[in-house]
VOBA-1610 file (N, C-alpha, C; in pm, whole numbers, padded with zeros to 5 digits, always signed):
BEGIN
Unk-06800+08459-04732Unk-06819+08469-04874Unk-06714+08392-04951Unk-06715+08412-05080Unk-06592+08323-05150Unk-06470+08402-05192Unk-06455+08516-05150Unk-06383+08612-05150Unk-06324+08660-05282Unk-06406+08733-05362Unk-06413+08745-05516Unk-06526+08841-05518Unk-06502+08957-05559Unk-06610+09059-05639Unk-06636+09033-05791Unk-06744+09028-05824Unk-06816+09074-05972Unk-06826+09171-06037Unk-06817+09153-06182Unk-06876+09312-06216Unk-06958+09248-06313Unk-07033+09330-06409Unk-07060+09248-06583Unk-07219+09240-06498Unk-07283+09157-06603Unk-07426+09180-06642Unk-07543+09217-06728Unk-07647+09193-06786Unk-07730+09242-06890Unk-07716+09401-06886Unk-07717+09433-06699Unk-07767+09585-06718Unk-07621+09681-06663Unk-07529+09585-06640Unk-07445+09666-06595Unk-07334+09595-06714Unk-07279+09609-06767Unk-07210+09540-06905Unk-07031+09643-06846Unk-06935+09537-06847Unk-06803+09560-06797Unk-06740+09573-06963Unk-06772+09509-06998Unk-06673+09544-07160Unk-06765+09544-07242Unk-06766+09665-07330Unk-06887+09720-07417Unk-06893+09583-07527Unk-07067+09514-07530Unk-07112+09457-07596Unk-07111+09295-07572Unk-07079+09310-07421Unk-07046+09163-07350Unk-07154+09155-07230Unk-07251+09123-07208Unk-07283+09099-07067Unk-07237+08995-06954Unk-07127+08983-07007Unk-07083+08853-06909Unk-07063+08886-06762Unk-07008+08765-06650Unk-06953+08836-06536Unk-06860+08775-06532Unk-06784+08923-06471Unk-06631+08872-06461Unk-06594+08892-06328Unk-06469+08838-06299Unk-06432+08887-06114Unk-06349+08996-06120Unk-06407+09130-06109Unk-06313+09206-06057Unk-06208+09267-05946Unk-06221+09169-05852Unk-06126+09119-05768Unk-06134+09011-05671Unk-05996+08998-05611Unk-05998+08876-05541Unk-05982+08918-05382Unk-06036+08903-05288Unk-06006+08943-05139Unk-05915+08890-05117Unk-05826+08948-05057Unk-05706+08904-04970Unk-05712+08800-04850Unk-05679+08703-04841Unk-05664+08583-04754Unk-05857+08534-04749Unk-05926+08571-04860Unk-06046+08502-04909Unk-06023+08348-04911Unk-06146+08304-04960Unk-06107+08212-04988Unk-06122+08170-05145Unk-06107+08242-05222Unk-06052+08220-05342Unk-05922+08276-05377Unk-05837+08331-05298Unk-05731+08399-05273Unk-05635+08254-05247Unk-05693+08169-05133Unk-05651+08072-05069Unk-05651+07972-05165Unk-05703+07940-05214Unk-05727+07862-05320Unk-05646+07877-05455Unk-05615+07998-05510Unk-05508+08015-05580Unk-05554+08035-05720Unk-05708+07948-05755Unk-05703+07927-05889Unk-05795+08025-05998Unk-05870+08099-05921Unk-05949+08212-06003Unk-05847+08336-06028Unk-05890+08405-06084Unk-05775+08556-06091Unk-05878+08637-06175Unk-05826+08750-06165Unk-05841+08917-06148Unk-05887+08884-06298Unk-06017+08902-06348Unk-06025+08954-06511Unk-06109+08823-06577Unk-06106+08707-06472Unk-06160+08594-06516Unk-06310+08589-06594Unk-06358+08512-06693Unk-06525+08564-06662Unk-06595+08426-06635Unk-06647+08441-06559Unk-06695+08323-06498Unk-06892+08303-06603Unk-06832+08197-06630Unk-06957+08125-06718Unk-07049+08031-06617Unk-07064+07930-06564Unk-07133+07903-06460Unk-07078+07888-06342Unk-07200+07868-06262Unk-07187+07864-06062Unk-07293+07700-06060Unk-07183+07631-06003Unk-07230+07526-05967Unk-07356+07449-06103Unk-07293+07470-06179Unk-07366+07380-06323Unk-07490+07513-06356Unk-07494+07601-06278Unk-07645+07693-06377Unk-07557+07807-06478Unk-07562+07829-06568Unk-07492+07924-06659Unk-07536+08071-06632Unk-07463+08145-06665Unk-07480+08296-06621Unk-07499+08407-06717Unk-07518+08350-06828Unk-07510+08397-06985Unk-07691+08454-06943Unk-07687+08618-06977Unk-07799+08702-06989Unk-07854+08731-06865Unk-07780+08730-06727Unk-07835+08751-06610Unk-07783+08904-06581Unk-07881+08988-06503Unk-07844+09125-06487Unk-07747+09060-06361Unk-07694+09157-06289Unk-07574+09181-06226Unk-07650+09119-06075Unk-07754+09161-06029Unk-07789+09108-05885Unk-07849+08977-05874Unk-07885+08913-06012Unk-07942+08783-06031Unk-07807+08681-05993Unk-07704+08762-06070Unk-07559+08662-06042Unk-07506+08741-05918Unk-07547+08769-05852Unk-07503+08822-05720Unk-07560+08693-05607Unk-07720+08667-05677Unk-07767+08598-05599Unk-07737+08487-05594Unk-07708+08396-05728Unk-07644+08308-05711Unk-07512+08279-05669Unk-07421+08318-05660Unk-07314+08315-05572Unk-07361+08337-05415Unk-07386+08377-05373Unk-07450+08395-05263Unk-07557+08314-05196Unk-07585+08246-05279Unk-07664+08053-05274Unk-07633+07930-05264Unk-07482+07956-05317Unk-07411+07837-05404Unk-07353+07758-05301Unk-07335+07762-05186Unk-07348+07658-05076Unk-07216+07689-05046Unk-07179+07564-04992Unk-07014+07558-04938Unk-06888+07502-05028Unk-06972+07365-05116Unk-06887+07340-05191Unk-06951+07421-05337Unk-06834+07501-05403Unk-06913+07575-05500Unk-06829+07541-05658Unk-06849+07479-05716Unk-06794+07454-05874Unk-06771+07610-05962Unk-06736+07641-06047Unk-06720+07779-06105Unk-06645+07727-06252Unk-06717+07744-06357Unk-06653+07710-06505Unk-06631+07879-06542Unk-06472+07863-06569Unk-06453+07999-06630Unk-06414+08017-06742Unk-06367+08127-06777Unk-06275+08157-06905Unk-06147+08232-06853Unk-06014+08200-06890Unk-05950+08334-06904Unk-05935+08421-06954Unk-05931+08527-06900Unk-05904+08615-06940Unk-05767+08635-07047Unk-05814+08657-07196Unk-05696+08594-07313Unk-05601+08720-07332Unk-05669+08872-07299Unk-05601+08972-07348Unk-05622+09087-07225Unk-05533+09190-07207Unk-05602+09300-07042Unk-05752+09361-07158Unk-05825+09398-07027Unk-05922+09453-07038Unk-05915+09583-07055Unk-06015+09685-07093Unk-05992+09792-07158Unk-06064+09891-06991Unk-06119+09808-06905Unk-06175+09867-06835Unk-06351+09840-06851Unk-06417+09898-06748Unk-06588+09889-06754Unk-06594+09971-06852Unk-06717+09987-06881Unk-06810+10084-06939Unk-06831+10172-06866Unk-06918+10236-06782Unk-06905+10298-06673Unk-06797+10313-06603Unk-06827+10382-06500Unk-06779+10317-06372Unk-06709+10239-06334Unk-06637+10172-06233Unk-06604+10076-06129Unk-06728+10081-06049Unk-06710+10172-05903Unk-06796+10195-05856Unk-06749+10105-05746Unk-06672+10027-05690Unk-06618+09928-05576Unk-06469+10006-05555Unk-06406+10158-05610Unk-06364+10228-05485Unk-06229+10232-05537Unk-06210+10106-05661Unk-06040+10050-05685Unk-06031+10226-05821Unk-05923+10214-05800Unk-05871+10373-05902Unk-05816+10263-06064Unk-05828+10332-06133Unk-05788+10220-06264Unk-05645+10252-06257Unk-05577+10241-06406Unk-05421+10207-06377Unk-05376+10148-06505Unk-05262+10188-06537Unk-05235+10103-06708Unk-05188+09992-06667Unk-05158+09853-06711Unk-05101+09727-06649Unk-04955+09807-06663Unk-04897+09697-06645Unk-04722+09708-06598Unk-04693+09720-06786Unk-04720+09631-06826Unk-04675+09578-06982Unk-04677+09709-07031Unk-04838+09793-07040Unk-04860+09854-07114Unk-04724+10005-07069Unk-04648+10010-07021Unk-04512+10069-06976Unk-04403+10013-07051Unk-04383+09899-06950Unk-04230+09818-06983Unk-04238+09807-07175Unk-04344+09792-07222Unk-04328+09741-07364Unk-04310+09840-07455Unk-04327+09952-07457Unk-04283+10067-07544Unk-04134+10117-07479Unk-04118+10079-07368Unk-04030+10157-07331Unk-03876+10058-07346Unk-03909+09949-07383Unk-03817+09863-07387Unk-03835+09887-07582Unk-03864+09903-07647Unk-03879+09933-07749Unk-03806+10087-07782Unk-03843+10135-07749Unk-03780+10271-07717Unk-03617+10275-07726Unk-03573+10184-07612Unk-03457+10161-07543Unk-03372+10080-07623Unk-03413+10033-07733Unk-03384+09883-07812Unk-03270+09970-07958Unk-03441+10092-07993Unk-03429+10141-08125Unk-03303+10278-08105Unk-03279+10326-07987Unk-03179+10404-07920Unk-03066+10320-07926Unk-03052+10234-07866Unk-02918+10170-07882Unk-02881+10111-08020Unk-02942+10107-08066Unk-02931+10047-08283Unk-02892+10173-08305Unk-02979+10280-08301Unk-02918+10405-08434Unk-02778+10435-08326Unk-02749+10448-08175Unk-02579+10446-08110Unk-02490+10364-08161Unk-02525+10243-08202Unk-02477+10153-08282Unk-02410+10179-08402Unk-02486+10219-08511Unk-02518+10264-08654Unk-02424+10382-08661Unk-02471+10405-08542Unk-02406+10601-08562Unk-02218+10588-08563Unk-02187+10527-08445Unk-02062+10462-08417Unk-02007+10391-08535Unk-02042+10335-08597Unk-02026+10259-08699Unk-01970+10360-08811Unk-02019+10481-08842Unk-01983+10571-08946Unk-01889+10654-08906Unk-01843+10671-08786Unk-01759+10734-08737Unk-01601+10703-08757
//
């Protein structure tokens, strides 16, 4: 295979009001793993020049699964994290907040603590 799962679709829709498909993951020592250049969240707009815009989920199953040996793939990146499917997953992975959505309040947190220790010291 090309070592890359899908999600998205007319009937299975990954981000409410999008039917696109996106890769929801990459197989390990795949060969899009090997390759380096797809990633986690991507949404892939065509397979080998046919576009994927309004296909339910097993139509673009099928085409990947057609697309020969040498296979072209026009994507998008992914510009912002995803909020998650609509549903489900349903392929087994547990969800998870990214790293950011941590480190960035908490470094904020940590910022506005040391200003008012600052401030406070200051009047002393």
């Amino acid at each position: 295979g090309l070592g890359f799962n899908i999600v998205g679709g007319t009937d299975q829709q990954y981000v409410s009001n999008d039917s696109s498909i996106y890769v929801s993951r990459i197989k390990k020592d795949g060969a899009a793993h090997l390759d380096g250049r797809l990633q986690e969240g991507d949404k892939i707009l065509a397979v080998n020049g046919k576009d994927l815009k309004d296909l339910r989920h097993k139509d673009a199953v099928e085409l990947f699964r057609n697309a020969g040996y040498d296979v072209s793939l026009k994507i998008q990146r992914r510009l912002q994290p995803q909020n998650g499917p609509v549903g489900h997953r349903g392929d087994g992975e547990s969800g998870g907040l990214p790293l950011a959505a941590i480190l960035v309040p908490g470094l904020a947190l940590a910022a506005a603590a040391v200003w008012i220790l600052l401030r406070y010291r200051q009047r002393m």
